[in-house]
C-alpha positions as CSV (number, residue, x, y, z in Angstrom):
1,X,-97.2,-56.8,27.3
2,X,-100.5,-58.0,28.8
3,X,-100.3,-57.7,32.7
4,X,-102.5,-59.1,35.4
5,X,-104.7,-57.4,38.1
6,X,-102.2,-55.8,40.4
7,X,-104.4,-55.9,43.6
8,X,-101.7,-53.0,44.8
9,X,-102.2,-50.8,41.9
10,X,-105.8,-51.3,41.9
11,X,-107.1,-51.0,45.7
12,X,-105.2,-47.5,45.4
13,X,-106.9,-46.7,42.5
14,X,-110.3,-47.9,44.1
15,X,-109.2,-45.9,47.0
16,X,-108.4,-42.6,44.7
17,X,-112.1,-43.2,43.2
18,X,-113.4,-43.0,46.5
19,X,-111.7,-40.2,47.4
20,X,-112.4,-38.1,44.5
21,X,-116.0,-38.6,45.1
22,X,-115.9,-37.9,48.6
23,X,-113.8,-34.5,47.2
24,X,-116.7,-33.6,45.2
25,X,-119.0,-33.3,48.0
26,X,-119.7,-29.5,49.6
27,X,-117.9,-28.5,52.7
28,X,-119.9,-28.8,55.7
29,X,-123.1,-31.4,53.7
30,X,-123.3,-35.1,55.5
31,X,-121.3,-37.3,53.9
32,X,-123.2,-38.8,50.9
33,X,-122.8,-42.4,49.1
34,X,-121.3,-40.9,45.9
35,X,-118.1,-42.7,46.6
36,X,-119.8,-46.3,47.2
37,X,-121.3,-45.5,43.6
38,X,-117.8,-44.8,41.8
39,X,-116.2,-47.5,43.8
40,X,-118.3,-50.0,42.2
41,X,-118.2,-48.3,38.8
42,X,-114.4,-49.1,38.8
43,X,-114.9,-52.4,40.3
44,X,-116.6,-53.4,37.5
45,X,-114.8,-52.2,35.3
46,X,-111.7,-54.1,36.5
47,X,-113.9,-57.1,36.6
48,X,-114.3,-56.6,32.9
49,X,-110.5,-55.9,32.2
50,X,-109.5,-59.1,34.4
51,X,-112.2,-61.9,33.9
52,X,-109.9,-64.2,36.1
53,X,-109.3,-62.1,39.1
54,X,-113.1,-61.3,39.7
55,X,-112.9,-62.9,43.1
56,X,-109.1,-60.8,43.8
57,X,-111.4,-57.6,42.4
58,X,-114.1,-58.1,44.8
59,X,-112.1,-58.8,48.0
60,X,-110.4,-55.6,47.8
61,X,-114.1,-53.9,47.0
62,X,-115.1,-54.9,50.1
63,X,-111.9,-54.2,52.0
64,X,-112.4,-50.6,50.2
65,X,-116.0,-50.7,51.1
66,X,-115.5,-51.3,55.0
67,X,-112.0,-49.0,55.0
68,X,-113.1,-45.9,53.7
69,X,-116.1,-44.6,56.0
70,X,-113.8,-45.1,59.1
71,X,-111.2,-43.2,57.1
72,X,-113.6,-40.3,56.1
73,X,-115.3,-40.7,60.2
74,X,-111.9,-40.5,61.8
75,X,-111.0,-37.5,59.2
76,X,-113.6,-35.2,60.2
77,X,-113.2,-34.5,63.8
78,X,-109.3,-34.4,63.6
79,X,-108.0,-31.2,64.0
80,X,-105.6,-30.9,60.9
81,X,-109.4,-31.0,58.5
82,X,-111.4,-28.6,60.9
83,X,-108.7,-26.0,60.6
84,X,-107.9,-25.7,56.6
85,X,-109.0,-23.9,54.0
86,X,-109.0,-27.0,50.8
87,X,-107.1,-25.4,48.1
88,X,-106.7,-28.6,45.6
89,X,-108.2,-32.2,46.3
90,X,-107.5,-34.7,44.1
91,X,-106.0,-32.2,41.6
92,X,-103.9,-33.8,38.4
93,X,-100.3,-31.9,38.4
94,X,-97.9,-31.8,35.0
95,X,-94.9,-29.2,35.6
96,X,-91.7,-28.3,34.3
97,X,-89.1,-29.0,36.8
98,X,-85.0,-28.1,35.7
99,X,-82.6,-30.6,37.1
100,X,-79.1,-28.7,38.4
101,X,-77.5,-30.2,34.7
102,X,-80.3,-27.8,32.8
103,X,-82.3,-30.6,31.8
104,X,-86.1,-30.2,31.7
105,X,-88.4,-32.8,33.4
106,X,-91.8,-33.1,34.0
107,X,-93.1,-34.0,37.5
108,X,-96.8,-35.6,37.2
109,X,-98.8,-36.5,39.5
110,X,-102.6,-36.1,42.0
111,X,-102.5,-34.4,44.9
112,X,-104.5,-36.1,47.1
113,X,-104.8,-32.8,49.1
114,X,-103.2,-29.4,49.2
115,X,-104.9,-26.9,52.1
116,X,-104.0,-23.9,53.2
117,X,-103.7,-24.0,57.4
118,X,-104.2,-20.6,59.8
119,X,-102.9,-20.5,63.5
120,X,-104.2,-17.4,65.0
121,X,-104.5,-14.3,62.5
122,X,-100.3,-14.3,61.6
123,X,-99.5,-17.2,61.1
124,X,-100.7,-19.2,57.6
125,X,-98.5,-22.0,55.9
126,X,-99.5,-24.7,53.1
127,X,-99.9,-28.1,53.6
128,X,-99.4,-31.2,51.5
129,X,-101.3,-34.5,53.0
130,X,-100.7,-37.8,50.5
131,X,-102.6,-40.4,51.8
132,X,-101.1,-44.0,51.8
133,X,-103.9,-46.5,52.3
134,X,-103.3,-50.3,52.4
135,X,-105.6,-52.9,52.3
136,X,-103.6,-55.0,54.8
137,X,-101.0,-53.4,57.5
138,X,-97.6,-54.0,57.1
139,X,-95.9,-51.6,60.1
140,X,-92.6,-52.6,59.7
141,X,-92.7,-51.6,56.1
142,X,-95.1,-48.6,55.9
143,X,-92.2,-47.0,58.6
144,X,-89.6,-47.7,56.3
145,X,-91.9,-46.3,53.7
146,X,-92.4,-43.1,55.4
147,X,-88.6,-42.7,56.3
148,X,-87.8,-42.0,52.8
149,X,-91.2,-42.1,50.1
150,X,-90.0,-40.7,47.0
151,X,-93.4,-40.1,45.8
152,X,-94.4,-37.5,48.5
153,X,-91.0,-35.7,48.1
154,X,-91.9,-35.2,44.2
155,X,-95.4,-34.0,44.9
156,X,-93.6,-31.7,47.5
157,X,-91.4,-30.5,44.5
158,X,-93.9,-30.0,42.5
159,X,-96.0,-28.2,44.3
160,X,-93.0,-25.5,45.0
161,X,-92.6,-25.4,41.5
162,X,-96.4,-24.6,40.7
163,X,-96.2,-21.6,43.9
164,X,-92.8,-20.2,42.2
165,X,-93.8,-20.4,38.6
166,X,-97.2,-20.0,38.7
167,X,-97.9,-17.9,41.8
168,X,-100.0,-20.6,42.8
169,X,-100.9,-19.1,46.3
């Protein structure tokens, strides 16, 4: 089955390109243009995939393009990024989870960012932050998202798997 340029799909994925590369960059350096580089790298490569949707491709570059420094500016200075310690960005997850029947699935996924957050010198928990971007604002429905997202409470599972089984942290 052949499917078209799913500019949902795809603005995420640009988005997850440009947040990898941003990922990449040492704590504390100035902010670099990697990510404009592998956001076009991807572009083009979708312009190659879909032929036909080069104009749909490039309109959700640019929203990507204007979207993601005032993400990464507003992200700096907030106090949730000054005080964590990164433990995975952008991480790929594959792990065993056993349903209550004794079935075995496998919960797969990328983090987008998994940090480890101190208050004072007791107290120390983990944090799980899944970004949601959109290329156009939908309030009503990002609430109802947010209510119940299935995808965040499977990365949440997950990552309680990986800390029990794995000793993770």
């Amino acid at each position: 089955v052949v499917q078209g340029f799913s500019r949902v799909m795809e603005y995420g994925n640009m988005w997850h390109a440009c947040e990898e590369a941003h990922a990449k960059e040492p704590a504390g350096t100035k902010v670099s243009n990697r990510w404009q580089g592998e956001l076009t790298i991807y572009a083009q490569k979708l312009c190659q995939k879909y032929p036909l949707a080069q104009d749909e491709i490039n309109k959700w570059y640019n929203i990507c393009m204007v979207q993601f420094p005032l993400y990464v500016k507003w992200w700096e200075g907030h106090k949730d990024v000054v005080e964590r310690t990164p433990l995975m960005q952008e991480e790929v997850f594959h792990v065993p989870y056993t349903l209550p029947s004794g079935r075995v699935v496998w919960l797969r996924g990328k983090f987008d960012s998994v940090d480890l957050l101190e208050q004072g010198t007791k107290r120390r928990r983990i944090s799980l932050k899944e970004n949601k971007s959109k290329g156009d604002v939908d309030e009503s429905r990002m609430q109802r998202q947010l209510k119940m997202d299935f995808q965040t409470l499977v990365y949440m599972i997950a990552l309680q798997e990986m800390i029990k089984q794995d000793g993770l942290l």
